[in-house]
Phi, psi and omega in degrees: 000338191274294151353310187299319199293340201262153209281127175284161174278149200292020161213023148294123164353287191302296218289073187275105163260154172255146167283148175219162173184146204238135186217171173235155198247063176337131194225126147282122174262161166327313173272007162105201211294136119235201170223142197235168160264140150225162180235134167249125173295135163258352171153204192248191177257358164298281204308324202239080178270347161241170163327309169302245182005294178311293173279028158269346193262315192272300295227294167336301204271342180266347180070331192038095178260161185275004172213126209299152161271141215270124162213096170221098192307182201258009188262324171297318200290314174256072129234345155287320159324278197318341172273312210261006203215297202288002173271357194264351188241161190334152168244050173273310182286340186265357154253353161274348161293302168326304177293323157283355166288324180291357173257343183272323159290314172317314171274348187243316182007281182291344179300160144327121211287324194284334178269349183257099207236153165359299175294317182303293165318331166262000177301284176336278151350261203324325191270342176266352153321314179306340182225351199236130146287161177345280174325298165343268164351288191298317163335291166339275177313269175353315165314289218270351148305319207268345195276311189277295216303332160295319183284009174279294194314323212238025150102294180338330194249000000 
């Protein structure tokens, strides 16, 4: 009982604490570059028993990636299309682009621009066969290509 009772020291193999470790990240936002903090577990002090390891661990999990990472719904993203791209276009088109956006912002709007991929679109598309003709559907895609496919260009995505 006395083995149970007395505290182990704070690198014993049984003391398992989690490592946490905290960095900051560059992000583009709807309001241009910012910068956010995260916090990560990187493991216990079992799994990480030195400093090197921790920070080798950590090193991993940050990638250092080369382009800022995106947090812009796709509803910020076509309310800059609509200032930066429709005025140069016709406006028979820029009002059936408008019209046809409108059911793919109803499903995507709030999402994350960086979050929206191939299945999901066509997951969208399948379930809207179902109330829309063809032509409709092809409006849909269309739309919502030329919507992404711009936030490709200009980085976003």
């Amino acid at each position: 009982m006395d083995s149970l009772c007395h505290r182990l020291p704070r690198f014993h193999p049984a003391a398992i604490q989690a490592l946490k470790s905290l960095w900051r990240e560059d992000v583009v936002t709807a309001s241009g570059p910012a910068r956010r903090q995260r916090q990560v577990k990187l493991g216990t002090i079992v799994e990480l028993p030195t400093k090197r390891q921790a920070r080798d661990k950590l090193r991993e999990l940050m990638g250092a990636p080369e382009v800022p990472r995106t947090e812009m719904t796709l509803q910020e993203v076509a309310e800059k299309f609509r200032q930066a791209r429709m005025p140069a276009m016709k406006e028979s088109s820029a009002d059936y682009l408008q019209r046809k956006l409108r059911a793919p912002m109803a499903a995507f709007g709030g999402r994350d621009v960086s979050m929206i991929g191939r299945f999901e679109v066509e997951s969208f598309l399948a379930e809207q066969a179902k109330k829309y003709w063809r032509n409709t559907l092809r409006g849909f895609r269309s739309s919502l290509s030329s919507l992404l496919g711009w936030a490709v260009e200009c980085g976003w995505s």
